[in-house]
C-alpha positions in Angstrom: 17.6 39.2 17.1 15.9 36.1 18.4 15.2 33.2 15.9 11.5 33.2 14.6 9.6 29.9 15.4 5.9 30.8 13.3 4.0 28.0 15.3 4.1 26.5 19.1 1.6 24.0 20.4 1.6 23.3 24.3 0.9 19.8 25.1 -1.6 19.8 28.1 -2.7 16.4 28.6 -3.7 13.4 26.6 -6.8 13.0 28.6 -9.7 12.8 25.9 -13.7 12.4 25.2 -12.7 10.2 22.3 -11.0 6.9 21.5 -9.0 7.2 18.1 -6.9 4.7 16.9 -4.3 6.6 14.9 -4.2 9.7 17.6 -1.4 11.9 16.4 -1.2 12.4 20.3 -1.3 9.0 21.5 -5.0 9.7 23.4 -6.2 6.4 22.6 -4.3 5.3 25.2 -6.3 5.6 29.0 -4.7 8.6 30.5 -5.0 10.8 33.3 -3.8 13.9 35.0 -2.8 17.0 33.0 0.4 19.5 33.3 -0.3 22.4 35.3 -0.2 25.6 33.7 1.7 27.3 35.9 4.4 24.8 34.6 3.7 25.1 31.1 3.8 29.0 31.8 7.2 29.2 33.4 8.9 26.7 30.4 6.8 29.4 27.8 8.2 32.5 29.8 11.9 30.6 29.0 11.3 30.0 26.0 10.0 33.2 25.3 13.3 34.7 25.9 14.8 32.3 23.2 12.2 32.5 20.4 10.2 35.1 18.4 6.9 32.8 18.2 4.5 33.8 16.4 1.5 31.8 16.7 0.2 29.6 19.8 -2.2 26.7 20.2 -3.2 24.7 22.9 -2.8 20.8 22.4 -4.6 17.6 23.8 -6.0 15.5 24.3 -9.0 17.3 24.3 -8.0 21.1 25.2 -11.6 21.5 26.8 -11.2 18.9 29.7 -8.0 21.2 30.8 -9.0 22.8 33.7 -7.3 25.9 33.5 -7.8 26.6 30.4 -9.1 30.3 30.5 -6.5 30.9 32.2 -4.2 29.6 29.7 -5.7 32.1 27.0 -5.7 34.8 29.4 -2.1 34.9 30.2 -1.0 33.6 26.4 -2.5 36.5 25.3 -0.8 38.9 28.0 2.7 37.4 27.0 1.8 37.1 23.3 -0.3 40.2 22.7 0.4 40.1 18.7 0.1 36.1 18.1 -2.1 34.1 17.0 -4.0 31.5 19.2 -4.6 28.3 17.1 -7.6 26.5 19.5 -8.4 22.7 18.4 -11.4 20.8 19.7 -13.4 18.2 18.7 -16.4 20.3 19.3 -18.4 17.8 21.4 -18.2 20.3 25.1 -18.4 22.9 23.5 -22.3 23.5 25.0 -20.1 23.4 28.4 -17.6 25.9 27.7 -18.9 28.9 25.4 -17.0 31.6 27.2 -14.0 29.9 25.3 -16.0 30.3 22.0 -17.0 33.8 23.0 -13.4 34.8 24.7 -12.1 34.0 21.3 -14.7 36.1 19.3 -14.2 39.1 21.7 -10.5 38.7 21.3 -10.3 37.9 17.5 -6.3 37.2 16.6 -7.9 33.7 17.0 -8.7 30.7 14.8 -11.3 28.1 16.0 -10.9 24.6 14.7 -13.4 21.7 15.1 -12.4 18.4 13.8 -15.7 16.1 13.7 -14.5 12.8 14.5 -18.2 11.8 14.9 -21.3 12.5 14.0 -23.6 13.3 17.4 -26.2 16.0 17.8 -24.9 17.6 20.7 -21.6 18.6 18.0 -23.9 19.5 15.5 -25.7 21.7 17.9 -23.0 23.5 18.7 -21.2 23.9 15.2 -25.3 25.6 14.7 -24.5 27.8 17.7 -21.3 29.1 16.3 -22.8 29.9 12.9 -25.8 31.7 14.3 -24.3 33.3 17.2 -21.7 35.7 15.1 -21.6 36.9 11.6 -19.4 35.5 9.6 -18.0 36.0 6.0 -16.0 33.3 4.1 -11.6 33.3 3.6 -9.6 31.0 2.1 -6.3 31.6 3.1 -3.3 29.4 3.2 -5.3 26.7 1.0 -7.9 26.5 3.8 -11.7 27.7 3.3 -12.8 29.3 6.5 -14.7 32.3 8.1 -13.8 35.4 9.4 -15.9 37.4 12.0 -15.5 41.1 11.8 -13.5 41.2 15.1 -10.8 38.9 12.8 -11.9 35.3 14.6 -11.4 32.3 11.9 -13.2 29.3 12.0 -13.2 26.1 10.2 -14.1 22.7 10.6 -12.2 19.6 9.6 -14.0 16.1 9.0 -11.4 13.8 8.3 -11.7 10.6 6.7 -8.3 8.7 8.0 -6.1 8.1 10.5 -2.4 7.7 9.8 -0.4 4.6 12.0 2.6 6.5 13.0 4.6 3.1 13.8 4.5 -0.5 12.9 2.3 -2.3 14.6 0.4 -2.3 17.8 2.0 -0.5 21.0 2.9 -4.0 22.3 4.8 -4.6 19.4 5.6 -1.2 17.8 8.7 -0.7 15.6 9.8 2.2 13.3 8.8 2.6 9.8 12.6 3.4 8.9 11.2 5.5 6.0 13.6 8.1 3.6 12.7 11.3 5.7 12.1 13.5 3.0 9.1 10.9 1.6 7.7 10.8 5.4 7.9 14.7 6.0 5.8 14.6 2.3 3.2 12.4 4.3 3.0 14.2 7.6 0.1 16.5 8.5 2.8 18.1 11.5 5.5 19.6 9.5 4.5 22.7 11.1 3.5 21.5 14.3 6.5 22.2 17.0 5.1 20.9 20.2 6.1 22.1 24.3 6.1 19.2 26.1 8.5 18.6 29.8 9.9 21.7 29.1 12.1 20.9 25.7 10.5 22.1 22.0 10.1 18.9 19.8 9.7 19.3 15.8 6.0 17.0 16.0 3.9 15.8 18.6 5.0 12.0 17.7 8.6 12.9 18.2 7.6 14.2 21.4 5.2 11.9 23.0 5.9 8.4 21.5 8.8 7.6 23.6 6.0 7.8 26.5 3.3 6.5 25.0 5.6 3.3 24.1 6.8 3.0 27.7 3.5 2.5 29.3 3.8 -0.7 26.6 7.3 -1.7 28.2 9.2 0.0 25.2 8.8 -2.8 22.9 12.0 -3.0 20.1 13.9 -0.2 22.0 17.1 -1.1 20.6 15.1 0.2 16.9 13.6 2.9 18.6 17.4 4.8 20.5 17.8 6.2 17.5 14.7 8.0 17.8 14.3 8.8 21.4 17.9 10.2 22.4 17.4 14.1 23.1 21.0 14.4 21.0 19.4 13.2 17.7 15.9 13.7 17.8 15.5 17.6 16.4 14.3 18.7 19.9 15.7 21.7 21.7 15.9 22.3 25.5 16.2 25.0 27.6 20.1 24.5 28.4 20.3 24.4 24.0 23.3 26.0 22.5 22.5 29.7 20.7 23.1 27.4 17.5 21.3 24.6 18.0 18.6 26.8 18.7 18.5 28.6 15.9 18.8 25.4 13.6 15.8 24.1 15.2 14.3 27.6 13.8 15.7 27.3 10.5 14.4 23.4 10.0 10.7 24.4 10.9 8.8 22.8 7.7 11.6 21.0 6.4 12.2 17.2 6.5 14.9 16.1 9.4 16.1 12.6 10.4 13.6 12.3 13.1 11.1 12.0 10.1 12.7 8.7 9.6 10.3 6.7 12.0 6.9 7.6 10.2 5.6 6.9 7.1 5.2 7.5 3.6 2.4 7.7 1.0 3.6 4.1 -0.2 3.2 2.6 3.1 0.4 0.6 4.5 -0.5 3.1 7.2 -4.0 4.3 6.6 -7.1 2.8 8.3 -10.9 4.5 7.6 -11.7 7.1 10.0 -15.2 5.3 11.0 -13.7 2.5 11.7 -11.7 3.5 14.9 -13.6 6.2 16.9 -15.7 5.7 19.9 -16.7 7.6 22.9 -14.8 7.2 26.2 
């Protein structure tokens, strides 16, 4: 029997509509370019062989700049046919791209998730659409309050009022927080957020994409940050990972681990005010 991994999140690109200082993603930063799917779909289909997952989710970046991204739903669903797909947005092309919205509706072992990052009319026109255009009935499930269509499609919206600094500092001068892990997994909204990215299964997206994100910054303080980085100690898993190793990844899925180290805790001075750090790209 193949370990059970209840959540995966593929990382397609960090291209974005939005500038957010405290991006869980690293997005903030100018990026281009995007992984094709074919490539994400041939590390999934390994994977796949390895893991009994669950649920799905397409990551960004923005999910709706990703240019094959009916695709990507298309073919999760065919490989997946009894998951979940977990879709994130921050709502503002939606207008542009409603056979997502309906694609999900028809297909219904789906969750929609807007998180507002601004306030903008063409957002709220859409978030209108979505009410109006199904018939929805309200859930609260896992501590969450959402709706539920009668084909099974959930849909919430998230308005969040603060980022969280994931390091020290700038990204020029970036160090680790060097926090007791157990305190840091307390403060982390990804302890159930495994994340596909180059091919290797990270616990979080920070684990996964701040060695890169720190690099286009000429790895400021990397003799704080080896620790961190190296594949051996990290938490990730790659394709060539032992049958053990493998499964231990499996069985620390929302628990602390060592990696948790570099972020921070509730005591820490990490939080900035949402408003204060999003603009338009």
């Amino acid at each position: 029997m193949k370990p059970q991994l209840p959540f995966l999140e593929l990382m397609l690109s960090s291209v974005c509509n939005l500038v957010c200082q405290g991006c869980s993603t690293y997005s903030d930063i100018p990026s281009r370019g995007y992984t094709p799917w074919s490539e994400i779909r041939s590390w999934l289909e390994q994977w796949q062989q390895k893991f009994d997952i669950e649920d799905i989710g397409p990551m960004g970046g923005e999910p709706l700049i990703y240019p094959d991204i009916m695709q990507l739903l298309r073919d999760v669903r065919s490989m997946f046919p009894n998951s979940k797909i977990r879709f994130p947005t921050n709502g503002l092309l939606l207008h542009k791209h409603w056979d997502v919205v309906d694609w999900l509706y028809q297909d219904g072992n789906a969750t929609l998730k807007i998180t507002a990052h601004v306030d903008h009319p063409e957002l709220e026109t859409s978030i209108q659409r979505v009410w109006s255009a199904y018939d929805w009935q309200p859930v609260h499930e896992y501590g969450i309050d959402r709706w539920r269509t009668k084909t099974g499609l959930r849909f919430q919206i998230n308005r969040p009022e603060i980022f969280t600094q994931t390091f020290r500092g700038t990204y020029e001068t970036a160090h680790p927080w060097n926090s007791n892990p157990s305190a840091a997994f307390a403060n982390c909204h990804q302890t159930t957020c495994p994340l596909l990215y180059h091919g290797r299964i990270y616990k979080c997206s920070t684990s996964a994409l701040l060695p890169d994100a720190l690099a286009r910054y000429d790895s400021p303080n990397k003799d704080q940050w080896d620790q961190y980085f190296d594949n051996n100690t990290n938490g990730s898993v790659g394709l060539e990972s032992s049958a053990e190793d493998i499964q231990q990844f499996a069985d620390n899925f929302g628990q602390p681990h060592m990696i948790c180290r570099q972020c921070p805790t509730s005591q820490d001075d990490c939080y900035v005010p949402h408003s204060r750090l999003v603009k338009f790209r």
